[in-house]
N, C-alpha and C positions, 0 to 999 in steps of 0.2 A: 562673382566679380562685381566691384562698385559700379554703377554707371558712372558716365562722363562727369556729369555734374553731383557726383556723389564723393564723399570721401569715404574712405576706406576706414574704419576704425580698428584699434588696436586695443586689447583690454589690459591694464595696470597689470597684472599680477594673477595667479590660479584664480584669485577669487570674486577678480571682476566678474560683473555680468554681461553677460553679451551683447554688444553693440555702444560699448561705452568706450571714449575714446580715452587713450594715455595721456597721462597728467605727471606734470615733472614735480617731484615735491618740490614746496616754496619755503622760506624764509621760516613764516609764520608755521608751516605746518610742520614742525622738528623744533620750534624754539621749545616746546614744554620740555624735550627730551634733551637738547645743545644748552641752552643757560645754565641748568645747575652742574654740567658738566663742566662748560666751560672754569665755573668758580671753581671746582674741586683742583682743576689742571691750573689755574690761575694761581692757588694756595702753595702747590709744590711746586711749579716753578721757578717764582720769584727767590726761594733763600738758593735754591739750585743756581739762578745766573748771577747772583750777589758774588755767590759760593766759588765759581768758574772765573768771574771776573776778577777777584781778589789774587784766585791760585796763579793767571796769565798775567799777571802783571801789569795789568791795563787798569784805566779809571773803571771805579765800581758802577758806575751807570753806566760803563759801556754791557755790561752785562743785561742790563735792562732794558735798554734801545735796544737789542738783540733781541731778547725774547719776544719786545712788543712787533717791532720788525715782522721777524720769523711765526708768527701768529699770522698778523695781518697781510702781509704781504707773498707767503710760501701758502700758507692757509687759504689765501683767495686762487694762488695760480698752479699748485701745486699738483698732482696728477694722484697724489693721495688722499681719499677726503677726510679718513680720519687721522691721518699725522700729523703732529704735533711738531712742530719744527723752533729750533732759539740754539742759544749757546750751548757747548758740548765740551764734558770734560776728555774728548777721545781728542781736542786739538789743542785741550790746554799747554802740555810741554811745546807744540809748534808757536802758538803766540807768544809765550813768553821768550822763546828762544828770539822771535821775531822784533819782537817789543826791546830787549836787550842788545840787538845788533841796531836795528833802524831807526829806532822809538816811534812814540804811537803812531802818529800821525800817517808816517810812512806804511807801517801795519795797516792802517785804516784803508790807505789806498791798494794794499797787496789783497786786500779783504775783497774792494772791490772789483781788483782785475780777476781775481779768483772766481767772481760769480759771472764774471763775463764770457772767462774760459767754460762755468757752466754753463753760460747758455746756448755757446756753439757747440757744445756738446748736445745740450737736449735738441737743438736745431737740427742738426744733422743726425736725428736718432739714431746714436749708438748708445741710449741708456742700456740694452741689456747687457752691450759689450764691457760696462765696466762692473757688470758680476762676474766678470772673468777670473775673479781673482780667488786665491786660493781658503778657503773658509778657516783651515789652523792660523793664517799668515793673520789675519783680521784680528783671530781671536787671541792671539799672540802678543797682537800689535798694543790690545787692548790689555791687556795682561802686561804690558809694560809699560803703558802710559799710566795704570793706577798702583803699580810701585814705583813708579817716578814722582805721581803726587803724592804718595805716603811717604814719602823719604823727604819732598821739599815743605810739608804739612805738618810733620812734625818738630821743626826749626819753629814752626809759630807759634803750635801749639803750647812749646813751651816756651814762650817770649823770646824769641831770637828772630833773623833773620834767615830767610832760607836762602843758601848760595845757585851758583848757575849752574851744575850740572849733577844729576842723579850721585856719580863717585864723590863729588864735594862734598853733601850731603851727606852720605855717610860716611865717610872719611869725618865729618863736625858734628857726629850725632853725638858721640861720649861728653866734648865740650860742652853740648850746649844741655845734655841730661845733669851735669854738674853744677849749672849757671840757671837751673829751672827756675823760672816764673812763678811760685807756687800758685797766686790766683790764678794766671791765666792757664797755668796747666787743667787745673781744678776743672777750670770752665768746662774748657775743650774735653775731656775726660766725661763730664756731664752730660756733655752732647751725645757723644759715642754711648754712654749707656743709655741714654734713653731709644735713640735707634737702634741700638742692638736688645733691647726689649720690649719694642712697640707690638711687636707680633703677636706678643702674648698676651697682652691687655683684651680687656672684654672686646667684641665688636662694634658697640654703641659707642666709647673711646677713639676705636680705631678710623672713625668715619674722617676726625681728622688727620690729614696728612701729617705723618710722622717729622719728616725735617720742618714744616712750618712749627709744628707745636713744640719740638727740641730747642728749636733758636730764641719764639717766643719767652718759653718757661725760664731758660736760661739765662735770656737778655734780660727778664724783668730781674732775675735774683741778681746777677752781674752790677742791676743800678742799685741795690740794696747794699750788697757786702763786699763788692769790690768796686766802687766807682773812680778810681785810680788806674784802672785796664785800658789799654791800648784800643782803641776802635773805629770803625769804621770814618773817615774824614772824606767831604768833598766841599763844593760849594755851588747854592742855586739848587735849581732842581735839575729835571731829565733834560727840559730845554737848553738849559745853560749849560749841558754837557757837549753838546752837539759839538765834534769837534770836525772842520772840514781836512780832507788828507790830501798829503804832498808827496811830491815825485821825490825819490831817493837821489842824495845829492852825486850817487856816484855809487860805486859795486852793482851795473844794472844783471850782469851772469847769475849773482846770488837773489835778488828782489826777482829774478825770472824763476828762475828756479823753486825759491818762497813762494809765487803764484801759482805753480804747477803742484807743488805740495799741497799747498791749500786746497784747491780745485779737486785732486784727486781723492785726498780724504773725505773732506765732505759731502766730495757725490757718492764715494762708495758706502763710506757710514750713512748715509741719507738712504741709499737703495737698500740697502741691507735694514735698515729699520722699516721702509715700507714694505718689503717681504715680509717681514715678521709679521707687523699689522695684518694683511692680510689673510696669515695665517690665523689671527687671532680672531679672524670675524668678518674684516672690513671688506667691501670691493674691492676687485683686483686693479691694482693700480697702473697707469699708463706713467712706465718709468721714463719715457723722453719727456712729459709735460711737467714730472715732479722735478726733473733738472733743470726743465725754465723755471718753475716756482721757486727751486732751493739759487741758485742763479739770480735771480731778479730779485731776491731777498738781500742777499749779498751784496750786490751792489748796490743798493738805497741802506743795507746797513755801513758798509766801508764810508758811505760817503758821508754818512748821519755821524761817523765816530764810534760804532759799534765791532763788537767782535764777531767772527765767522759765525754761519747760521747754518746749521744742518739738523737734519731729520733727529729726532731722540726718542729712542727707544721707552723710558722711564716717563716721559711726558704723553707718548702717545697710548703706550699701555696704560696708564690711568686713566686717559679721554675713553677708549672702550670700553674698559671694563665699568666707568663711570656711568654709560649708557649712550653716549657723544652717538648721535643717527646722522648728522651730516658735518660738510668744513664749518660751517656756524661755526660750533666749538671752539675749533683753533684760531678761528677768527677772531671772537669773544674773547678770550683767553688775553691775545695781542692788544686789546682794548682797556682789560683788569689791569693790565701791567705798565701801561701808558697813564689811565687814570692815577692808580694807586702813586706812582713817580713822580708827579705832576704835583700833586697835593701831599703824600706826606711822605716824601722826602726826608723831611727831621728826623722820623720816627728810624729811618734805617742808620742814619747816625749814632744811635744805640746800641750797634749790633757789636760787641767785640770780636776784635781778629780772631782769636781764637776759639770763638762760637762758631765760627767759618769755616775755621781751621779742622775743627771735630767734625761735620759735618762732609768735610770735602774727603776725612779719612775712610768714612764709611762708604762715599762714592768708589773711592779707589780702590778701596777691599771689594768691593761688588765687583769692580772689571776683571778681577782676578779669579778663573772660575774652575772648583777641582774636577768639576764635570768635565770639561775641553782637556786640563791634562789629562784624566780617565780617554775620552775619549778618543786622543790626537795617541797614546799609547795601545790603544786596540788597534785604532786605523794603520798603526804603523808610524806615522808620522811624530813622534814625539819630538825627532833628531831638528825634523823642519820648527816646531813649536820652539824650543829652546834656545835655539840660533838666532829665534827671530825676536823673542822674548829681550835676551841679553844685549845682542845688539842695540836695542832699541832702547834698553838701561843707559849701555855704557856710552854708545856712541850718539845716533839721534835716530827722530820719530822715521825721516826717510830713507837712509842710509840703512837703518834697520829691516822698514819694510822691502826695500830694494834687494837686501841679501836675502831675506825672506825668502822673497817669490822667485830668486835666482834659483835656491837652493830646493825651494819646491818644484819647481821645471825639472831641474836634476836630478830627482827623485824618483817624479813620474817618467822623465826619460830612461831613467835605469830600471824598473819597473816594464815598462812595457820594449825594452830590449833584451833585458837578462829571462833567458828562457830557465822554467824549473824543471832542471833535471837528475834525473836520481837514480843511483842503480842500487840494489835490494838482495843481497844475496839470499839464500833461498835454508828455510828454517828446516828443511827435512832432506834428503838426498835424494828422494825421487823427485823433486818439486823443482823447477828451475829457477834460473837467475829471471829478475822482474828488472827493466830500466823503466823509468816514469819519465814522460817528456809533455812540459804544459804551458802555454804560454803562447809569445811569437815567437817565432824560431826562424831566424834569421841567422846572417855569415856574423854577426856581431856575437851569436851563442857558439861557434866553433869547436872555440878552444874549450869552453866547458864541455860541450859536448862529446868532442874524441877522448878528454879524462879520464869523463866519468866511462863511457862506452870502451875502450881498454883497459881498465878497472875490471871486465868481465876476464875471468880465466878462458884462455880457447878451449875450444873442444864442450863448453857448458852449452848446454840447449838453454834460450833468452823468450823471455814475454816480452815484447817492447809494447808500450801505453803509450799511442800516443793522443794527446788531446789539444790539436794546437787551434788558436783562432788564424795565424796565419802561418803558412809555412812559404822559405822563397828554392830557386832552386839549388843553390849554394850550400843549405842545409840538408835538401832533402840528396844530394850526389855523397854528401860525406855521410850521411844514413845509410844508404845501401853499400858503399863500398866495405861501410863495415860489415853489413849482413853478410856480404858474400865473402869476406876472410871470416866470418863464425861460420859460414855455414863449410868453407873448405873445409875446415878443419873436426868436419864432422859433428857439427853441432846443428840443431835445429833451432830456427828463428824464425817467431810468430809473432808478425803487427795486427793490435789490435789498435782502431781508429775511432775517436767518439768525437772530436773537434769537427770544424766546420771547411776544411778542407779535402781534400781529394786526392790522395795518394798511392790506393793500391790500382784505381782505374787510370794513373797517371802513367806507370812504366817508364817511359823513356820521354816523355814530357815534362812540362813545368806543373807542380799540382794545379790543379783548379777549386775554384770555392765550389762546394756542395751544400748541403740544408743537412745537421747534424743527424749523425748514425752512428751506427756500434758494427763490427763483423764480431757477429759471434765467436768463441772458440770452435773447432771441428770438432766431432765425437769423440776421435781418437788420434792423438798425434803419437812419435817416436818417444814423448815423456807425457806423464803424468801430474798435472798439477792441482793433485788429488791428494790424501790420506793414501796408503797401502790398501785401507778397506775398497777406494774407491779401484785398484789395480786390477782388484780381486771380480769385479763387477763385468760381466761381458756385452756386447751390445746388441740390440733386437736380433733377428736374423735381417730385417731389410735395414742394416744398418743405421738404426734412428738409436737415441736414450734409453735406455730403461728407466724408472723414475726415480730409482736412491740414486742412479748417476746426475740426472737431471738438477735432481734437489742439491745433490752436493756441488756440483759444477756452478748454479749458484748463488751457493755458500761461499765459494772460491773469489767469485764475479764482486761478492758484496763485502769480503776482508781485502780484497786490494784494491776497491774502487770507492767504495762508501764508507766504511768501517771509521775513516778519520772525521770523515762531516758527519757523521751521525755519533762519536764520542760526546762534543760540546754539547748537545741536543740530550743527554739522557746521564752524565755527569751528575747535575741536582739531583737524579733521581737513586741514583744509590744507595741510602739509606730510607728512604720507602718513597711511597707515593700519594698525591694529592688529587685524583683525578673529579672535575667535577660532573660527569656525568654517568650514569647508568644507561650501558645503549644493548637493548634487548635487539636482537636481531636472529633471523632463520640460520642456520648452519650451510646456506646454500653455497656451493663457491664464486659465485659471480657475484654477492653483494660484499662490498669492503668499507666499514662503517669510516675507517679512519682516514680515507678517499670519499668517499661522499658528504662526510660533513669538513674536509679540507684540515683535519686534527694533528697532532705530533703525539713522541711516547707521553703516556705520561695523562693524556687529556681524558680518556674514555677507557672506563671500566667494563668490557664487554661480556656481556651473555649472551651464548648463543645454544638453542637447542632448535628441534623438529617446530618447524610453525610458527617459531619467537611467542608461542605461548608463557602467561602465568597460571601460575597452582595458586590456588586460595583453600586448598583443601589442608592443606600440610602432606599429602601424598608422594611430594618430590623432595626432598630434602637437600637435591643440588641447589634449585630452583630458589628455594625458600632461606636457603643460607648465602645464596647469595644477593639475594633481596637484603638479608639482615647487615649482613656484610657491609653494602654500599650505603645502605641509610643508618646503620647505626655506630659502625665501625670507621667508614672515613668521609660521614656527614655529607655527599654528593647535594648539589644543588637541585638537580633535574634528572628524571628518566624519561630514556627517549626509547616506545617499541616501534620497530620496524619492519616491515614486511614488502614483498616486492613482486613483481611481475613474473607469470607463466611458474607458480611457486609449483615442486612435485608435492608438498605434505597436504597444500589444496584440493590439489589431483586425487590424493589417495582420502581425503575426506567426502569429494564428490563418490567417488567410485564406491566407499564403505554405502551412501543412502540410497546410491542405484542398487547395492546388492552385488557389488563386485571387489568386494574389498580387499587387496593386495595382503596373501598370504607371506610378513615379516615377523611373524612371531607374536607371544604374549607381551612383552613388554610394549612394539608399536600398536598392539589390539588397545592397552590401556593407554595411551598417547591418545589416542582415538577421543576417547569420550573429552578430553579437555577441550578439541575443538567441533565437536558435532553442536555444541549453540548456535556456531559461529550459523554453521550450515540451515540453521533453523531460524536465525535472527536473518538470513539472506532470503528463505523462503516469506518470513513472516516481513518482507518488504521494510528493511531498516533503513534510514534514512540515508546513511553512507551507500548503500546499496543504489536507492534512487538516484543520489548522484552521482556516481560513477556509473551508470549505465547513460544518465543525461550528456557524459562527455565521452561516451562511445566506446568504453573500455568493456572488456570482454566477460561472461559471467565469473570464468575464474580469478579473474584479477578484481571482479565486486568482492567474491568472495575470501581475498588475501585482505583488502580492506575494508569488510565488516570484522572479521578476525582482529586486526589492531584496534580498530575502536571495541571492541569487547574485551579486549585486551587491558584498553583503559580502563574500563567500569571496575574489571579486577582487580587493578590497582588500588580504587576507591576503596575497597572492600576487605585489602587484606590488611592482617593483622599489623603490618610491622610497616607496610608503605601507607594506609589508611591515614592515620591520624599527619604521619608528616605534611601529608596532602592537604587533608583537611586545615591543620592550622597553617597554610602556605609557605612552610617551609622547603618544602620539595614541588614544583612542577612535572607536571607528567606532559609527552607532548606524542605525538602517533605520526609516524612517516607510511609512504608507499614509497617504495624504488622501480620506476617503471625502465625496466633493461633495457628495453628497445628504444627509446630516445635518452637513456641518460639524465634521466630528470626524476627530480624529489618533488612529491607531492605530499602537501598537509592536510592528515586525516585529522576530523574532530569528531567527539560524538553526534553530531550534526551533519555532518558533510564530509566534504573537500576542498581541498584549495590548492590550486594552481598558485607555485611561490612564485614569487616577482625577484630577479633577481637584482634588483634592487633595495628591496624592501628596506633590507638591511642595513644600508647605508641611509635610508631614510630614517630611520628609526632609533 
C-alpha cells in the first residue's frame, strides 16, 4: 500500500512497466493516426450531405452545416469516440415531409426541439432503454426509406420533378421514363456505374472514396458535354446559408409530434450505429453521453439552419477502418467540411442534380438488405418486416414504424402464449400415442390443449413430453383431468418432464419452478415403446436394463426428442463430408473426442484403436488407410493424437516389461511392440516424461503422454502423413485427457502445457 504522502500508480496497459503512472492519451499523441483519417471520412461525406440535402428538400448547405455540426459538436460530446455523426439518409423522407408541411425554417426549429428532447433523454439515462426496439422493425424501416428515395431519385435522375409521396412517384414513373432528360439521365446512370463497379478496381484506385470520385469524374464530364444540365444553385457560402428558425404559425399537435419523430429516430439510428462501431473495434460506448452529444448537435444545428444529425453507420465505418484511434477524427472531419464550404463553395455549383440523384440511388439500394429479408424469414419474423416495410412506403416514416413495433409486440406476445402442442400417433401398434407440450402453458393454451389431447383415441396408452418454461395451474388441472379419463379407460399414461418446472412432485399443488431434469422412462411399462425386437428382450433378474434394451430405449429417447434438432445439423451432410480434422484417439469409453473439443457431425474424422497408436511399418492396414484416407482423400487440415488418463493399454504395457503381460491373444501380443518405445522413451527419461512428473501426474499417465508425443514423431515419419507435414500442409498437434478433472492438456515433443482457456479467444 502507498504511504500517505505517496501516490499510488497505475500502469497504461500490460505493457507498462511498473511503477509508472497512467497517462490519458492527448491530442498530439493520435493526430499521426486521426488526420489522414479524418481527410478520408471528410472526402465521403461531403457528396453524402450534398446528396441528403438535395433528396430532403432543404437548402444544399443545410447539408453541410450538418455534417460540419455533427463532426464538431456530437464528435467532441458524444459518448462514442470513434462515430462519426452529420446528416442521414434514414430521415431523409421525414424532412422532406417536414419541409413540405412547415417549410424550412420551421423544420429548422423541429430539428432543434428534437435534440432538446435528446438531451433529457441522455440526461435522464434511459439511453439503453431506446434499444428497446425491435431489430426487423429498424431494418424494415430502413428498407423503406431507401425505396422511398429510389422512387422520388429517379424523377431527377431523369429530369423531372419528384412528387410528395412514394405512391405519386410511382404512379409518375412511366410519364416521366417517356419525357427523359437524355443528358441528365446519362449523367446519373454514370454515377450508379461507377459505384456499382468501384469494388472491383485495383486497391491502389480504390483508396479513393468511391462517391467522391463518381461525382468528381462525372461533374467534370457534365461541364464538357452537357453544360446545359440542371445543377446545383445557392447563393454565398456556408455562412450566408445560416438560416435562424421560427415557431410554427399554428398546427402545434403536428410540429409536437414532428419533434418526437425526429428525436426518436435519431437517437435510435445514432445508438444502433454506435453498437455497430463498437462491434467493429471501438470502445464500448456510454450510450446516455452519445445522446447528449447527438442532442447538443441538434440543437446548434436547427438553430444554424441545418438538417437533423445523427450517428451514421457509412461515415463512422470508414473512420475505423481508416485507422481513426480517437474523436480527433470526427472532430477534424467537422472542420474539412466547414473549411472546404467556406472557400469553395463555387466549385459545388457544378454538381448536376442528377450526379446527386445517381449517387443517392445507390445509397438507397444499400438500405435495402437481402440478408435482413433472409434473415427476418428464418427468425420467423418476415410477417413483422413486410408490414413495416409497406407501411412506411405507402403511408409515412412513423405511422410505419408505429404499426411495426405494434405488430412485433403482437407477435412476441402470441409466441410466448401460444404453447406447442402436438399429438403424434404412434408408427407401429405396440408403440403408443406421443403428445408434445413446449413452451408456456398457461389458461390462454386451453383450448389447444384439450384438442389436440382428445385427438387421442381412449383406451391408447399416451407419452406426454412435457417441456415447459412455465406451467400455471389452470393448465396443469386440465392436464391431469385428462390423464385420469385415459387412464379410466384403461389406458396407460406416462409424463415425462425436461422443462424447468415441477409437476410430478406437485400432485395436488400449484407446480413449482425446479432446475431442469428428465424422469426417465421405467424399465417396463404396460406398453412398449420399443420395436417387437425390443418386446422380445427380458429384464436383469434384480430388475435393471440389459444393454440391447438400454441402447434401444435410447434410440427411442433420441427419435422423439432430438432427431428434429439434430436433422438441420447433418442435412449438408448427405451427400458426403468435409471434415477438417484427423482425431486419433484410445477406443477407451470415457474419452468423447466430439465433447472435448466442443465439434458437431461432420467436423472430426475419428480413429480410434488400442493406445491411439500409429503404424509406420505398413503392418496395420486399418491404421494406414485411414491415414491415407484423411490426407489424401478429403485433404484434412490437422491431426490431433489423443490419449488420456488411468489409460488400461498403458497398464498392459507396463505390466508386459514387469513380466506380467496380460494373456489377450496374438493379435494384442503384436499391438505390444507398437508401444513398448513409448515404455522405453519413458525409462530413457523423455522430456514429456519430466514434465508431467514436474506437475505431479502419476507414472502411468507420464506414460499415456510420452506415447502421444511418439505418436507425433511417427507421424513425421510416415509415408503418407510425412511430407504433408513437412511442407505444412497438415498440422499435427498431441492431446492428454486427464479424466479426473475434465481438462485437456497439450502434449509437444517437448513438454506440456496447461491450456488457458482463454487462449483462444486471444489468439
Amino acid at each position: 500500500m502507498p504511504q500517505p504522502n505517496q501516490s499510488a500508480t497505475v500502469p497504461t496497459d500490460s505493457h507498462s512497466p511498473p511503477g509508472t503512472k497512467a497517462r490519458k492519451p492527448t491530442f498530439l499523441s493520435n493526430l499521426g493516426a486521426d488526420l489522414p483519417a479524418s481527410l478520408v471520412v471528410f472526402l465521403v461525406a461531403l457528396p453524402l450531405s450534398l446528396g441528403i440535402a438535395a433528396a430532403s428538400g432543404a437548402p444544399v448547405m443545410a447539408g453541410l452545416i450538418a455534417a460540419a455540426v455533427g463532426g464538431i459538436v456530437a464528435g467532441s460530446l458524444g459518448g462514442s469516440p470513434l462515430q462519426v455523426s452529420g446528416p442521414a439518409a434514414g430521415l431523409t423522407v421525414v424532412v422532406a415531409g417536414l419541409v413540405d408541411e412547415f417549410g424550412w425554417q420551421v423544420t429548422c426549429a423541429i430539428t432543434a426541439a428534437a435534440g432538446v428532447v435528446q438531451l433529457l433523454m441522455g440526461v435522464s439515462r434511459i439511453g439503453r432503454a431506446a434499444l428497446a426496439v425491435s431489430p426487423v422493425v429498424v431494418k424494415a424501416m430502413l428498407a423503406g426509406i431507401g425505396i422511398t428515395i429510389i422512387l422520388q431519385q429517379l424523377h431527377v435522375l431523369l429530369g423531372g420533378q419528384a412528387a410528395g409521396s412514394a405512391i405519386e412517384n410511382l404512379t409518375a414513373l412511366p410519364a416521366a421514363i417517356t419525357n427523359v432528360e437524355l443528358h441528365s439521365a446519362l449523367l446519373g446512370l454514370a454515377v450508379v456505374a461507377i459505384l456499382l463497379t468501384w469494388k472491383f478496381l485495383p486497391a491502389a484506385v480504390r483508396r479513393i472514396p468511391g462517391p467522391l470520385a463518381a461525382v468528381v469524374a462525372v461533374t467534370a464530364l457534365s461541364v464538357a458535354v452537357a453544360p446545359g444540365v440542371e445543377r446545383i444553385s445557392f447563393s454565398g457560402s456556408i455562412f450566408d446559408a445560416i438560416a435562424l428558425p421560427s415557431l410554427p404559425d399554428g398546427n402545434w399537435r403536428a410540429a409536437a409530434m414532428a419533434v418526437i419523430t425526429v428525436a426518436l429516430i435519431a437517437s435510435i439510428e445514432s445508438l444502433l450505429s454506435a453498437v455497430a462501431v463498437d462491434k467493429m473495434g471501438g470502445s464500448r460506448t456510454n450510450l446516455n453521453r452519445e445522446l447528449v452529444g447527438q442532442g447538443s448537435a441538434n440543437v446548434v444545428s436547427g438553430m444554424l439552419g441545418g438538417l437533423p444529425v445523427t450517428g451514421v453507420i457509412v461515415r463512422s465505418a470508414t473512420n475505423v477502418e481508416a485507422g481513426a484511434a480517437s474523436r480527433t477524427s470526427a472532430i477534424l472531419h467537422g472542420v474539412w467540411v466547414l473549411v472546404f464550404s467556406a472557400l469553395f463553395a463555387g466549385l459545388i455549383q457544378l454538381i448536376p442534380l442528377s450526379v446527386l440523384a445517381g449517387l443517392l440511388l445507390v445509397i438507397g439500394a444499400k438500405l435495402i438488405k437481402v440478408a435482413d429479408i433472409r434473415t427476418s424469414l428464418r427468425t420467423g419474423d418476415l410477417l413483422v418486416y413486410s408490414v413495416t416495410l409497406v407501411c412506411v412506403v405507402v403511408l409515412n416514416l412513423l405511422e410505419g414504424v408505429i404499426i411495426g413495433l405494434a405488430l412485433a409486440a403482437l407477435c412476441v406476445l402470441w409466441r410466448v402464449l401460444r404453447a406447442q402442442i402436438h399429438a403424434h400417433a404412434p408408427a407401429a401398434e405396440a408403440t403408443p400415442w406421443r403428445v408434445t407440450i413446449a413452451g408456456s402453458c398457461s389458461f390462454f393454451a386451453l383450448p389447444r390443449l384439450n384438442r389436440v389431447l382428445h385427438s387421442v383415441p381412449e383406451g391408447q396408452d399416451v407419452v406426454v413430453e412435457l417441456n415447459a418454461d412455465y406451467l400455471d395451474h389452470a393448465f396443469r388441472e386440465a392436464l391431469v383431468a385428462w390423464q385420469r379419463q385415459q387412464r379410466n379407460s384403461g389406458a396407460s399414461v406416462i409424463l415425462e418432464e425436461h422443462g424447468t418446472t415441477a409437476f410430478s412432485d406437485a400432485e395436488d399443488n400449484t407446480p413449482q419452478r425446479q432446475d431442469p431434469r428428465e424422469f426417465p422412462l421405467p424399465p417396463r411399462t404396460s406398453w412398449q415403446p420399443l420395436s417387437a425386437r425390443v418386446n422380445q428382450v427380458d429384464d436383469d433378474e434384480d430388475g435393471g436394463q440389459p444393454p440391447l434394451r438400454s441402447i434401444l430405449l435410447g434410440i427411442d429417447k433420441y427419435h422423439r426428442r432430438h432427431a428434429e434438432k439434430v436433422r438441420p445439423l447433418v442435412q449438408d451432410l448427405t451427400d458426403g463430408q468435409n471434415p477438417d480434422t484427423l482425431f486419433v484417439a484410445c477406443v477407451d469409453s470415457r474419452v468423447n473426442p466430439n465433447l472435448i473439443t466442443s465439434s458437431g457431425p461432420g467436423d472430426l474424422l475419428t480413429l480410434r484403436n488400442i493406445g491411439n497408436v500409429v503404424c509406420n511399418d505398413g503392418r496395420d492396414a486399418s491404421i494406414d488407410s485411414a491415414l491415407s484416407f484423411a490426407v489424401k482423400g478429403l485433404t484434412v487440415d490437422s491431426i490431433v493424437v489423443c490419449g488420456h488418463s488411468n489409460c488400461g493399454a498403458m497398464k498392459a504395457v507396463i505390466a508386459d516389461a514387469e513380466g506380467a503381460s496380460p494373456d489377450m491373444g496374438d493379435g494384442f501380443d503384436e499391438w505390444l511392440e507398437h508401444a513398448r518405445p513409448s515404455y522405453s522413451a519413458l525409462l530413457a527419461g523423455h522430456p514429456v516424461a519430466l514434465a508431467a512428473s514436474a506437475e505431479g501426474y502419476s507414472r502411468l499417465d507420464q506414460l499415456s503422454m510420452v506415447n502421444v508425443a511418439l505418436q507425433l514423431r511417427k507421424l513425421e515419419q510416415h509415408p503418407v502423413t510425412g511430407p504433408a507435414l513437412a511442407s505444412g500442409r497438415v498440422q499435427a498437434t498431441g492431446l492428454f485427457y486427464d479424466i479426473c478433472t475434465a481438462r485437456v492438456v497439450l502434449v509437444t515433443p517437448e513438454g506440456i502445457e496447461q491450456l488457458d482457456p482463454s487462449m483462444a479467444v486471444r489468439s
